[in-house]
Each structure stands twice: as structure tokens, then as C-alpha cells.
C-alpha positions as CSV (number, residue, x, y, z in Angstrom):
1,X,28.0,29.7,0.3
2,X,28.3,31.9,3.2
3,X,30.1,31.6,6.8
4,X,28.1,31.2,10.0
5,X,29.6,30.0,13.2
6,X,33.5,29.1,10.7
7,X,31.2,26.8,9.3
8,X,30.2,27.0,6.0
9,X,26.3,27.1,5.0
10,X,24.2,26.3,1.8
11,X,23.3,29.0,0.4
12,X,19.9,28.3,0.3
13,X,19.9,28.0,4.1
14,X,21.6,31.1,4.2
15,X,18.6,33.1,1.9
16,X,15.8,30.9,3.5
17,X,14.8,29.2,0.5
18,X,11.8,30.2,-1.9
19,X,9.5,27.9,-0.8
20,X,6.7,29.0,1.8
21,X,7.5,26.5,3.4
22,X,11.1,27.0,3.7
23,X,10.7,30.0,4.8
24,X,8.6,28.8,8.0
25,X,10.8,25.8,8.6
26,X,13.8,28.5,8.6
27,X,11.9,31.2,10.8
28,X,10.8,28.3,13.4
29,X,14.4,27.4,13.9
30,X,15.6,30.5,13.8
31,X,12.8,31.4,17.0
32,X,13.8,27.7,18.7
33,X,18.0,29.1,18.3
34,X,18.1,25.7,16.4
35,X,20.7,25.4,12.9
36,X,18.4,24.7,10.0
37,X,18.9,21.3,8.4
38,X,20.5,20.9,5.0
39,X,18.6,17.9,4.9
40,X,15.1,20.1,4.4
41,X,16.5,23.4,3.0
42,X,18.4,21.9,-0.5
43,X,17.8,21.9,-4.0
44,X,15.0,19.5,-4.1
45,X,12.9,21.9,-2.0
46,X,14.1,24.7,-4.2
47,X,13.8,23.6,-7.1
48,X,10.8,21.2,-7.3
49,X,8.6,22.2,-3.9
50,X,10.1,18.6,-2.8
51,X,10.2,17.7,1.3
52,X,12.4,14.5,1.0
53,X,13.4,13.5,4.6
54,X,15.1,10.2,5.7
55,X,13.0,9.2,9.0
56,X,16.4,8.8,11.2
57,X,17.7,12.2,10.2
58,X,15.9,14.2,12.5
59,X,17.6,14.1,15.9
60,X,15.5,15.4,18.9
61,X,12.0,16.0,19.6
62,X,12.6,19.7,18.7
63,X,13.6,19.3,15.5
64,X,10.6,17.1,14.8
65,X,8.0,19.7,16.4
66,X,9.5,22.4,13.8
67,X,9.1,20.0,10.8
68,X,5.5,19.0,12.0
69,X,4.7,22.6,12.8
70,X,5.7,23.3,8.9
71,X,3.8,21.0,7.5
72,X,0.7,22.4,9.1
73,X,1.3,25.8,8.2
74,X,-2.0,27.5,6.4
75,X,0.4,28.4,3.3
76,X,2.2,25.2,3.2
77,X,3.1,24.9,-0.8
78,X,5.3,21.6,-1.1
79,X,4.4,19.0,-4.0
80,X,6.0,16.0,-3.3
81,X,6.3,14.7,0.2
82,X,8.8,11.7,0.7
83,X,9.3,10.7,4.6
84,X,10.9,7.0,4.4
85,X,13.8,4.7,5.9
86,X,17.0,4.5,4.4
87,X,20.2,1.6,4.8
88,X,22.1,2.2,1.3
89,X,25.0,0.7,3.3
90,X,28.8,1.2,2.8
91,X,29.4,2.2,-0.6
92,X,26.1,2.1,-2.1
93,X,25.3,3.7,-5.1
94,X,21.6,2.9,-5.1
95,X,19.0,5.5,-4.9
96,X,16.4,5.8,-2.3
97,X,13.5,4.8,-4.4
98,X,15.3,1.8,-5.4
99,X,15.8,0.5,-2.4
100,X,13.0,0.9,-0.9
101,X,11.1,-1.0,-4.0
102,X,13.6,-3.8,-3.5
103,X,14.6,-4.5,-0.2
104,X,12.7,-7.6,1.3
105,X,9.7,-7.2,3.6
106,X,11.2,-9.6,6.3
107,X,14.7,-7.8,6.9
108,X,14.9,-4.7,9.1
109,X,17.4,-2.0,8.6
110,X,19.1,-0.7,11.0
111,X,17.4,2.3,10.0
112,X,13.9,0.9,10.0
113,X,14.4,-0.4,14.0
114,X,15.0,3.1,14.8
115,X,11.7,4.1,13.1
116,X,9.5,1.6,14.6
117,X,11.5,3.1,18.0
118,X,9.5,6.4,17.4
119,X,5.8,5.7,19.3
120,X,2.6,5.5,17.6
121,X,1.7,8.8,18.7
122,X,4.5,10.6,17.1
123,X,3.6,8.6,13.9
124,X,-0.5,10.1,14.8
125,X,1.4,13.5,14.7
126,X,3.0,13.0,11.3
127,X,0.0,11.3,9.4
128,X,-2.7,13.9,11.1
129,X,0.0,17.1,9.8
130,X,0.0,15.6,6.1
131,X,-3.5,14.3,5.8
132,X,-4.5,17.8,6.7
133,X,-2.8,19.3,4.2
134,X,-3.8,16.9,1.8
135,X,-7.6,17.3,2.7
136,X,-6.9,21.0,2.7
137,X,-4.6,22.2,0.1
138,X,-4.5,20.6,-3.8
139,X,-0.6,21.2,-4.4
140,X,0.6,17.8,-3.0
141,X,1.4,15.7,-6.4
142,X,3.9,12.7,-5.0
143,X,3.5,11.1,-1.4
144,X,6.1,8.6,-0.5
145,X,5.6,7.1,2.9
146,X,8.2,4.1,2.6
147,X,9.2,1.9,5.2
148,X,7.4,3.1,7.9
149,X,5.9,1.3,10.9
150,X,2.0,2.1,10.2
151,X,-0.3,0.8,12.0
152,X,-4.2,0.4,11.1
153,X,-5.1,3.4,12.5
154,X,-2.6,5.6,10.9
155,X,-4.1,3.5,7.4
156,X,-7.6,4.7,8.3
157,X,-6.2,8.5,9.2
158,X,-4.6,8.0,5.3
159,X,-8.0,6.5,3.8
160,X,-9.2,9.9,5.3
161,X,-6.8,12.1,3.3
162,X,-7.1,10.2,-0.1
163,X,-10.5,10.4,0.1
164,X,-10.8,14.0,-0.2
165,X,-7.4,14.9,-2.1
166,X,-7.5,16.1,-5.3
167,X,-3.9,16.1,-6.5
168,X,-2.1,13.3,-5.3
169,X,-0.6,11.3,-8.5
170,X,1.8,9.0,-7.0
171,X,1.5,7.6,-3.6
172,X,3.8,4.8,-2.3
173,X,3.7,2.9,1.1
174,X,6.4,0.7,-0.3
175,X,7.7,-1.7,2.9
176,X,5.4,-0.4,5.4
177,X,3.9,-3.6,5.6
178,X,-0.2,-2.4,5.6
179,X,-1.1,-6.4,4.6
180,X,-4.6,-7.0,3.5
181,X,-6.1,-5.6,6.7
182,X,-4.5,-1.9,5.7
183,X,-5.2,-2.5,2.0
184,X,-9.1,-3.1,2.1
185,X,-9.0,0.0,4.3
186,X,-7.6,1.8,1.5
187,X,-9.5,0.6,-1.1
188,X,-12.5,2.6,-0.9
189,X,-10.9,5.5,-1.4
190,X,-8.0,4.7,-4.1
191,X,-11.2,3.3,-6.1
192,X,-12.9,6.6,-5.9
193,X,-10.0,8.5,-6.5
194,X,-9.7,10.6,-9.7
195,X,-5.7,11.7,-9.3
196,X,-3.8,8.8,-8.9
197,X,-1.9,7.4,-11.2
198,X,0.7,5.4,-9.6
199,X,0.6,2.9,-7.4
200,X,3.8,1.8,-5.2
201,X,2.8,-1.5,-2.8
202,X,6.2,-3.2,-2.6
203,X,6.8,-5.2,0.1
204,X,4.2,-4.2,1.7
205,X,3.4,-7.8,3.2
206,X,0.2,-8.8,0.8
207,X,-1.4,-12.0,-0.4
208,X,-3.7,-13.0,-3.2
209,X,-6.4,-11.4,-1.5
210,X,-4.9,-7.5,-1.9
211,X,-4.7,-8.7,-5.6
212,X,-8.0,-9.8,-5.9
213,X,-8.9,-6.0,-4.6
214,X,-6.3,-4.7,-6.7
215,X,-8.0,-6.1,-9.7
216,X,-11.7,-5.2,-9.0
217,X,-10.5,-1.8,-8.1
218,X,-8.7,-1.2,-11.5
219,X,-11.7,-2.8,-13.0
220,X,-14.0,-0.2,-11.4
221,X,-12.0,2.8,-12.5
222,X,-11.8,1.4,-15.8
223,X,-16.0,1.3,-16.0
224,X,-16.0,4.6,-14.8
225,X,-13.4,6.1,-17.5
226,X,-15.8,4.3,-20.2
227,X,-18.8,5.5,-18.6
228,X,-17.7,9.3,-18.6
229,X,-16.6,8.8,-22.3
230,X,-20.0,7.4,-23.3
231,X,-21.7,9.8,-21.7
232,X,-19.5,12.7,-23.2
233,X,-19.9,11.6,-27.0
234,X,-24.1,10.8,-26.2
235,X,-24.6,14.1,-23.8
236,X,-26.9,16.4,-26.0
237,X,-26.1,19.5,-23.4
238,X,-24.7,20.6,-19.7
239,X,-28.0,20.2,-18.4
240,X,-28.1,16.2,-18.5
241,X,-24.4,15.9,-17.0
242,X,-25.2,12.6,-15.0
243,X,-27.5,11.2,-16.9
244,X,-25.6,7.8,-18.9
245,X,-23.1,7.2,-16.2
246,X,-26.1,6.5,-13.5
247,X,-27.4,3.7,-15.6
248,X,-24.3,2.5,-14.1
249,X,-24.2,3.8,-10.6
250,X,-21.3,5.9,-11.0
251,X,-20.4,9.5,-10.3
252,X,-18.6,11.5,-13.0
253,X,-16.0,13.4,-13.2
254,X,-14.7,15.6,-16.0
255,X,-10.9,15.2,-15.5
256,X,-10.7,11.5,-14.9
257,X,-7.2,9.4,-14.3
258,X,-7.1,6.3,-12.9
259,X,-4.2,3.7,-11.9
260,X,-1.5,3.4,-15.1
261,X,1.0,1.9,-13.2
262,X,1.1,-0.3,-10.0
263,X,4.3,-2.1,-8.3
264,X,3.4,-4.5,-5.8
265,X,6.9,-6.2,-6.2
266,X,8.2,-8.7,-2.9
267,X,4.5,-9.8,-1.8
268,X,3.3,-13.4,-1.5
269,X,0.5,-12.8,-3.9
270,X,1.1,-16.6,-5.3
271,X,-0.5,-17.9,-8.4
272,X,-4.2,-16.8,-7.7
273,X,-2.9,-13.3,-7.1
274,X,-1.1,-13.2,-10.5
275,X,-4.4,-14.9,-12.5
276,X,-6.3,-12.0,-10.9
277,X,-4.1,-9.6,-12.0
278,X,-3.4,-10.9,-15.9
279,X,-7.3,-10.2,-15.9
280,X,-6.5,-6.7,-15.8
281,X,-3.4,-7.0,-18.6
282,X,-5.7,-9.4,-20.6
283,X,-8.7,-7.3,-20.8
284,X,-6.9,-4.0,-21.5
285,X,-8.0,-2.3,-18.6
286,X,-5.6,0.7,-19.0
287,X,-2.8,-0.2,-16.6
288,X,0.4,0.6,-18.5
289,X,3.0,-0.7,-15.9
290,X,2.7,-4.0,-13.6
């Protein structure tokens, strides 16, 4: 720890953190005459590359201009984003993750008013800075975008990013409420995706028709693992790479993953939803977690 101001200060505010990122989120402040926040410069940062910032934290429009000015930097090197709502309440010993997997859809949080109080364009801000980096840079791992009011276009910005990422393994827009509309949006791209591994959809406000797509998409990535392996143990050289898997129509890929585990916990799925998806536990289709 060290003194500034007869306060005491983190010392990982105090060094400016490891990160390159840290370090551009400190020296922004430091140009703005604004205190860094503990909130962005802590161990998780440190330690695992991790940005994990409650939505209501931020206080002013400064604040949020240096935090989207950071993300955008050209040597941005965080690998888990996490920007979500949090109400743990008075004496809560629940995590953040938890309860944003549990919470119902159809109760607001305190919390979550004052995010859907921040305007669509700020949100435009936010999605364009991390989609950018996503597209761009291949260290992002985690994405967690929970609770958040997103509307379809911010969905389509985020189709955009997936799309072209290569390293996101877990992405979760658990309670932001996308509903079939944002989920079909999505689908193209989680489908085609060859990262991600986890799925989080909780609360997210959708019916049996998301798990209809669901299904069909898991389906799809399981033809596609089977297709690389068949060509792989039938490929006489390097030369016929494509060959087998166009009898089926579909692209290969060398380092395939495809979706192990999916939560779509607190949607009205109902009963067709749920036959849909025991297709996909039935049929051994890869999916470890449901």
C-alpha cells in the first residue's frame, strides 16, 4: 500500500498494474487529473488479464470515456471481459455469476434501472469498443455481458464480433433479455463459430423457438466435428484438405470446439423446447452440461 492524498492506495494502482491495459487506463486518468478506480486496477486484472466492472460503478461520463478509450487501445491485452449488473443486496454472500444465472428475467434491480438509464448510444459506444477488439485482437477468452439492456442493434453489432473472433470460449448474455428476435440474430455466427465452448442464455426471455435453434445449431457443429474427423483419418495428403467435408457443405477447420456446455436457465422454453433439446442429450451430440 502506499499514501496519496492521507488516503491509502492499492498498490497495484500505485505501480500501474502489468497489464497494457492498465497501464493506459492509469495514464488516461492520470492526463484527465482523475483517481484511478480500484474497481479496474485489482488483482483480477493483475493476475488473470480480467476487466470485471459492475455497470453502475462508473460515475460520470469521464470516467466512462477513459474506460472506453482503453478498451480501444491498439495493444489492449485483457482476456476476460465481464461488464454486467449487480443487486447482491444487504448481506449477500452470492457471487456475481450466481446471481446473474439466477435472478428472474421479470424483476429489475435497482441496479439494472440504472443501466437501462444509460442511452442506447452509450451502450453503441461500449459494444462498437469490444467488438473491435474482438474482430481485431485474438486474446479475449471470456465475454460476460450480463444484464444489460441490449437492444437488436447492439445484438447485430455482437453477431459482427463473433463472427470473426477467434478466441472467445465463454460468452454470456445472461438477463439481457435478447428473446428469439436477438437469438436468430446470433445464430449464424455461434454456429460457425470454432471457439466457443460455453454458452450462458439465462433469463434471457426465450421460448421454444430459441430451443429449436439451439438444437439445430449444436446439431450442425456436431456434423461438422465428424466431418473434420472423417476427413482426417481418409485424407491421403495436405493437398486434398477440403475434399470429404464438402460432400457435406462444410468448411474445415483444424482446431475445432464446439458448444459443451449451455445454460439457458429461467426461459419459457415449455415442453416443445425441452423435447428439442433431449434430442441433443439423446443423440450424444457432445454437449457435456445443460
Amino acid at each position: 500500500m502506499s499514501v496519496r492524498c492521507g488516503k491509502r492506495v492499492p498498490t497495484s494502482i500505485a505501480k500501474k498494474g502489468k497489464t497494457k491495459f492498465g497501464n493506459f487506463y492509469y495514464t488516461r486518468c492520470k492526463e484527465k487529473s482523475l483517481f484511478p478506480s480500484g474497481i479496474i486496477l485489482n488483482q483480477f486484472l493483475e493476475k488473470y488479464h480480467a476487466l470485471i466492472l459492475p455497470i453502475e460503478k462508473p460515475k460520470s461520463d469521464l470516467e466512462w470515456d477513459i474506460i472506453i478509450s482503453s478498451l480501444n487501445y491498439k495493444e489492449n491485452d485483457l482476456k476476460t471481459i465481464a461488464i454486467l449488473t449487480t443487486d447482491k443486496g444487504e448481506g449477500s454472500t452470492e457471487s456475481i455469476r450466481m446471481k446473474n444465472e439466477k435472478d428472474s428475467i421479470f424483476k429489475l434491480s435497482e441496479y439494472e434501472k440504472k443501466a437501462a438509464g444509460l442511452n442506447e448510444q452509450f451502450y453503441t459506444r461500449l459494444l462498437t469498443s469490444i467488438v473491435n477488439y474482438m474482430t481485431n485482437e485474438h486474446h479475449l477468452s471470456i465475454l460476460e455481458l450480463c444484464g444489460l439492456p441490449l437492444s437488436l442493434t447492439h445484438i447485430e453489432l455482437l453477431a459482427k464480433g463473433l463472427h470473426y473472433s477467434k478466441s472467445i470460449k465463454i460468452l454470456s448474455l445472461s438477463r439481457t433479455s435478447i428473446k428469439d428476435e436477438g437469438l436468430k440474430t446470433l445464430a449464424y455466427s455461434l454456429r460457425n463459430s470454432f471457439s466457443i465452448m460455453e454458452l450462458h442464455l439465462a433469463g434471457c426471455n426465450l421460448t421454444h423457438e430459441s430451443a429449436i435453434i439451439l438444437t439445430e445449431l449444436i446439431k450442425y457443429q456436431c456434423l461438422r466435428r465428424e466431418a473434420e474427423q472423417w476427413s482426417n483419418s481418409l485424407r491421403p495428403s495436405l493437398t486434398n484438405t477440403n475434399s470429404h467435408a464438402e460432400l457435406f457443405g462444410i468448411p474445415l477447420n483444424l482446431k475445432i470446439n464446439s458448444i459443451k456446455r449451455l445454460n439457458i436457465c429461467n426461459n419459457e422454453i415449455g415442453d416443445i423446447g425441452m423435447n428439442s433439446l433431449f434430442e441433443i442429450i439423446t443423440e450424444d451430440l457432445g454437449l457435456e452440461g445443460l
